[in-house]
Backbone as numpy.savetxt, mean C-alpha at the origin, in Angstrom:
# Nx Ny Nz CAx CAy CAz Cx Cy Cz
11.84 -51.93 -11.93 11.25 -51.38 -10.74 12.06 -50.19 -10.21
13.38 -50.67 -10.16 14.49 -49.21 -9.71 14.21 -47.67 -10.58
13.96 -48.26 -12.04 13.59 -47.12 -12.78 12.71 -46.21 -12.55
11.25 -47.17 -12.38 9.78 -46.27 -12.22 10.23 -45.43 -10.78
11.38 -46.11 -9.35 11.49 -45.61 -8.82 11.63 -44.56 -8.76
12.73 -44.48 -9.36 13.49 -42.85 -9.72 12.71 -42.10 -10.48
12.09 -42.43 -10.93 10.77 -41.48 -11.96 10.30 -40.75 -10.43
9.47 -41.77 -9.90 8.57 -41.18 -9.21 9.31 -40.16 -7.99
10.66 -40.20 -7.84 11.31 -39.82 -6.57 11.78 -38.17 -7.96
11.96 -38.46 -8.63 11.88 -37.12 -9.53 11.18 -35.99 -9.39
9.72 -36.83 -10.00 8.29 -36.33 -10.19 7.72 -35.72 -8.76
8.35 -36.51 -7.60 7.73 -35.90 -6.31 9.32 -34.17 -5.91
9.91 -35.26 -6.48 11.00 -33.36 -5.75 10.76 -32.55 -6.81
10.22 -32.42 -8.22 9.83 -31.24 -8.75 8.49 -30.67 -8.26
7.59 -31.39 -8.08 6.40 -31.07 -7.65 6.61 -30.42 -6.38
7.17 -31.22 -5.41 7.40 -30.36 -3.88 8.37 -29.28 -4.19
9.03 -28.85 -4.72 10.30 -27.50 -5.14 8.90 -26.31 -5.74
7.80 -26.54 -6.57 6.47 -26.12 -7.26 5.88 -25.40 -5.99
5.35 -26.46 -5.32 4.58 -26.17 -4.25 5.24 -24.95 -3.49
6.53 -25.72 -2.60 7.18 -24.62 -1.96 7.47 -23.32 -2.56
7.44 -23.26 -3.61 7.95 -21.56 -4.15 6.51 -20.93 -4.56
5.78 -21.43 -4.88 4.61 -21.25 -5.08 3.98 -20.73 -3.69
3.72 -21.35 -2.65 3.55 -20.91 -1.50 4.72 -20.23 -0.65
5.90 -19.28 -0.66 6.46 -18.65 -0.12 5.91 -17.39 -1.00
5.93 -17.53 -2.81 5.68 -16.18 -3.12 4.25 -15.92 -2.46
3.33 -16.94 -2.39 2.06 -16.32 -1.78 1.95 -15.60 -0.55
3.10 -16.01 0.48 3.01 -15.22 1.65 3.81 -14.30 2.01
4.59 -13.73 1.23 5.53 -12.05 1.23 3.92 -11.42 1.00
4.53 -10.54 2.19 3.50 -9.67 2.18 4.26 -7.92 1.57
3.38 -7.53 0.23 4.21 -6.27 -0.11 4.51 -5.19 0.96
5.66 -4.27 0.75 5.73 -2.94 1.82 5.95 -1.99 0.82
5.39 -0.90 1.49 5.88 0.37 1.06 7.40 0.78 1.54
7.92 1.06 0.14 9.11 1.83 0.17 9.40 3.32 0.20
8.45 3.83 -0.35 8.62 5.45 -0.32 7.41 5.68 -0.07
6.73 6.94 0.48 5.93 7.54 0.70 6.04 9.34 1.05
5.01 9.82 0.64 5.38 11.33 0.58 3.78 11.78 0.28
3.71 13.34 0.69 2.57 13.94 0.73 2.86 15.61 -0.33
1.83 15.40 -1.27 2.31 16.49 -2.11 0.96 17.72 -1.66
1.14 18.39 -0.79 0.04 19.85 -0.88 0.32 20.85 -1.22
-1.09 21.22 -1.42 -1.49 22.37 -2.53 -2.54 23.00 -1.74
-2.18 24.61 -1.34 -3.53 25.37 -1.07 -4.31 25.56 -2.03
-5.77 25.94 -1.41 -7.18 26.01 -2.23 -6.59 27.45 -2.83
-7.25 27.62 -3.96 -7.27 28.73 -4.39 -7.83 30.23 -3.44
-8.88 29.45 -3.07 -9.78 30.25 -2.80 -10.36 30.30 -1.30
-9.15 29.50 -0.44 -9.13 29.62 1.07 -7.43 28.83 1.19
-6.16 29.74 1.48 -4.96 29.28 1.46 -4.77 28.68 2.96
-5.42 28.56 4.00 -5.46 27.78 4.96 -5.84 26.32 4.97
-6.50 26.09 3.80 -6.96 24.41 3.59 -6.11 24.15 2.64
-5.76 22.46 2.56 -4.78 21.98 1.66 -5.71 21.30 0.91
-5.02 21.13 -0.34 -5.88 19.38 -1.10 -4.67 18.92 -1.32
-4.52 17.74 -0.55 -3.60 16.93 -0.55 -3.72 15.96 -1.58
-2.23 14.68 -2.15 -2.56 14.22 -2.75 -1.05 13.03 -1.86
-1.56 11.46 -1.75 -0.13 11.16 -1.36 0.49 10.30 -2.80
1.41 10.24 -2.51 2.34 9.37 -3.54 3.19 7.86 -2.72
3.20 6.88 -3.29 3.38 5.81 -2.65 3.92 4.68 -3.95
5.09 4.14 -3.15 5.90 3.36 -4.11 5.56 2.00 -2.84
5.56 0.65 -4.08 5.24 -0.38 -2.98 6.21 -1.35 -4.00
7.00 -2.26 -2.94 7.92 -3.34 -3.37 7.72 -3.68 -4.47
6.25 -4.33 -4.27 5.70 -5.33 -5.16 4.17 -4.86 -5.54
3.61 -4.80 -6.50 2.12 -4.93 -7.05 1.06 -5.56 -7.20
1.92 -7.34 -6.71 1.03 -8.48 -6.61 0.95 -8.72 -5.13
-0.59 -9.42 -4.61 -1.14 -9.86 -3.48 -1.12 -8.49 -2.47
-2.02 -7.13 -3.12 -2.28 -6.56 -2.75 -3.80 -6.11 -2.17
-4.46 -5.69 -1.37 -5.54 -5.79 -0.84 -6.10 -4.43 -0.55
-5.17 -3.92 -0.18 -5.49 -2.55 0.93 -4.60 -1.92 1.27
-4.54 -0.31 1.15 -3.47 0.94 1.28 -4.38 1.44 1.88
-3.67 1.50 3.10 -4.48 2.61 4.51 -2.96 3.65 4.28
-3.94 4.89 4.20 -3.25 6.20 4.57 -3.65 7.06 5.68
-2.70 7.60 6.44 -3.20 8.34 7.76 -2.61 9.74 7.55
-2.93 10.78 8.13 -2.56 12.26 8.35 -2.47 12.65 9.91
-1.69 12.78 10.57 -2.08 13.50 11.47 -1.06 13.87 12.19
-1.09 14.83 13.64 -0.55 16.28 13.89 0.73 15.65 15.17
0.37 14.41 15.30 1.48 13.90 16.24 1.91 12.37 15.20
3.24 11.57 15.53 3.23 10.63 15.29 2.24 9.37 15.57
2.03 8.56 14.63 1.00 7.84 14.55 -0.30 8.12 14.56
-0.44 9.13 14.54 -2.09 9.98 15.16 -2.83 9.72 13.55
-3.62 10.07 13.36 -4.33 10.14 12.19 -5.66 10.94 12.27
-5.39 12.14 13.29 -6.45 13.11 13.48 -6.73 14.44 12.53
-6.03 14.02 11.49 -6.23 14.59 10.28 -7.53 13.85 8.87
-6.99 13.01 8.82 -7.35 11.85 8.04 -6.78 10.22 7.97
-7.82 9.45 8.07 -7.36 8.24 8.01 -8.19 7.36 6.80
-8.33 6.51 5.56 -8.69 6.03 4.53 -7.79 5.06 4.52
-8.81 4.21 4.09 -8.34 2.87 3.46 -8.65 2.28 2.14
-7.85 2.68 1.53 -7.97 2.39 -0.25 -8.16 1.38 -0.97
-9.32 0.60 -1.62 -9.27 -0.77 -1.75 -8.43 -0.91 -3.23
-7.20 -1.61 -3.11 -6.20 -1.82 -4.56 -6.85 -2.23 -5.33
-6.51 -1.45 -6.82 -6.68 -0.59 -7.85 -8.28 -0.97 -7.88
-8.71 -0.09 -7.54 -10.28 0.40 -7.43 -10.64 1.75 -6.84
-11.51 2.42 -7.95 -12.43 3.65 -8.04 -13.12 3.47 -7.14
-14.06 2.78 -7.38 -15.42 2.70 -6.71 -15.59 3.10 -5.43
-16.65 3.87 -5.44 -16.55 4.05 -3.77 -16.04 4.84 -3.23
-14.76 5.39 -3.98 -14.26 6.78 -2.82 -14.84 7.80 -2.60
-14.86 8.35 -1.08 -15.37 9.65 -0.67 -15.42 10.83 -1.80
-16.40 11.53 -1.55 -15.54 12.96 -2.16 -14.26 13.26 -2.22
-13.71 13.95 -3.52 -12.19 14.39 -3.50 -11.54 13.53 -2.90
-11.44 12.07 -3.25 -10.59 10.90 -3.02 -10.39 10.41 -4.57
-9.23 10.08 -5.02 -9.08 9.90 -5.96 -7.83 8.36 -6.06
-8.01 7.73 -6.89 -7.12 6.44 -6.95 -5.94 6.26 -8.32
-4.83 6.63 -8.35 -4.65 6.29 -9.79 -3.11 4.64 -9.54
-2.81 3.88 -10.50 -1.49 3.59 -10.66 -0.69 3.39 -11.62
0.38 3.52 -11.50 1.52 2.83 -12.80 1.99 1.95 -12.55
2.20 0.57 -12.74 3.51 -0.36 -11.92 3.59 -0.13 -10.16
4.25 0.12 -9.58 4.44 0.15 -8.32 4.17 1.49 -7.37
3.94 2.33 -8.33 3.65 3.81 -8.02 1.86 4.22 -7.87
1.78 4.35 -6.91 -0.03 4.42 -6.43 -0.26 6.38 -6.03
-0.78 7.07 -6.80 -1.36 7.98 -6.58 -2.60 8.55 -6.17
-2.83 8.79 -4.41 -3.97 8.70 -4.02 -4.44 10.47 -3.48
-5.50 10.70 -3.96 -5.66 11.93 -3.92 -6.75 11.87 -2.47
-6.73 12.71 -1.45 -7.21 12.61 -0.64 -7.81 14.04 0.77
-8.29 14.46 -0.61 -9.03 15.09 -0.26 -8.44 16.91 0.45
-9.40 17.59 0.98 -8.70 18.81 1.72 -8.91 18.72 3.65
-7.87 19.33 4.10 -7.66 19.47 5.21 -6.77 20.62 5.50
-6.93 20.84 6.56 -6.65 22.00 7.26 -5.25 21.86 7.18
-4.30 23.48 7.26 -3.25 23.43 6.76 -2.08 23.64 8.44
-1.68 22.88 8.80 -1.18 22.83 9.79 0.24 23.15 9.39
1.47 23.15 10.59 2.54 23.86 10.33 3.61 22.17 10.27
3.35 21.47 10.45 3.95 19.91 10.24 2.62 18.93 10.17
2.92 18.28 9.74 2.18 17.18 9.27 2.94 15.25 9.62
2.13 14.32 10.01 2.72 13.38 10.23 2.23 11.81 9.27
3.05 11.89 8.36 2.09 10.60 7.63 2.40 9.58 7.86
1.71 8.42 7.90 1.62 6.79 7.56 1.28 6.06 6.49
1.82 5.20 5.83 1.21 3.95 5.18 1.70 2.76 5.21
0.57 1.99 4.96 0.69 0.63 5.30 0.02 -0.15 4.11
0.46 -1.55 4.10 -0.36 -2.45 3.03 -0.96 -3.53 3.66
-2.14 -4.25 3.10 -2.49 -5.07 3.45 -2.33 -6.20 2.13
-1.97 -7.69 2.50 -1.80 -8.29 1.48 -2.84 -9.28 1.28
-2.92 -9.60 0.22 -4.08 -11.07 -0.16 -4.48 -11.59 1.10
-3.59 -12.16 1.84 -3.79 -13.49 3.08 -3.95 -12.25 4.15
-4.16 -11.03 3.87 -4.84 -10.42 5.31 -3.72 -9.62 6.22
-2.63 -10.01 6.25 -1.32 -9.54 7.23 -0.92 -7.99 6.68
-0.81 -7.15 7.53 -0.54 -5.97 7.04 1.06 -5.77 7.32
1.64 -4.79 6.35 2.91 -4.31 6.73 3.22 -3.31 7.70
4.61 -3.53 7.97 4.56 -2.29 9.00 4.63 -0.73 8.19
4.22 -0.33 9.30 3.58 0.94 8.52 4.69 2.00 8.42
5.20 3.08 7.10 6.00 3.45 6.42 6.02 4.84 7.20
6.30 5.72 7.80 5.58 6.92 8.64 6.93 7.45 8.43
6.15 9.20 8.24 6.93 10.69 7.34 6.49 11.61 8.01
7.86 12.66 7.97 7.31 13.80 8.47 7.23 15.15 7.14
5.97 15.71 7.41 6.40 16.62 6.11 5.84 18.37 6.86
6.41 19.32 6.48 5.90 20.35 6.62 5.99 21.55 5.33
């Protein structure tokens, strides 16, 4: 009887050690670590940009959603604001573009007016819904 005990007092702390790590990796929610905005004037009007951003994220798993913002004050997004559904084409606006490698997300996003500073954001959203705090740059 002492034996099957210890079996079962085994069998329950590997299973609960399973569970628990199993459910902590499920709820890290990924962040962005780097973020940056690469523009390029139009050829053929040097006052508009076609922007493209670049974005490094912790992690690659229990990803949902990359919202990117543009705009002319901090936090503002009166430039542009998109929300990118992870790794998926489908659906983007005109001149929105999606690419990735591993942890590196290349999102092309379109043209806008070429201002003298620029203020970016990004953020992630993970599987279970909770977003990160948001990664915010200044670029001119």
């Amino acid at each position: 009887m002492k034996q099957k005990l210890k079996i079962f007092r085994l069998i329950f702390i590997i299973s609960l050690a399973t569970v628990l790590t199993t459910e902590k990796a499920l709820c890290q929610t990924p962040t962005v670590t780097d973020a940056y905005i690469i523009s390029q004037p139009l050829s053929t009007d040097s006052t508009i940009l076609q922007g493209t951003y670049i974005v490094e994220l912790s992690d690659s798993n229990y990803v949902s959603n990359i919202e990117v913002k543009i705009g002319t004050m901090a936090g503002a997004s009166d430039i542009l604001s998109h929300t990118f559904l992870y790794d998926s084409q489908a659906g983007l606006p005109t001149g929105f573009s999606y690419a990735r490698v591993g942890n590196k997300l290349t999102l092309g996003v379109s043209t806008y007016p070429d201002e003298s500073t620029f203020f970016g954001q990004v953020r992630v959203q993970a599987t279970n819904g909770t977003w990160s705090s948001p990664m915010q740059f200044i670029t001119n």
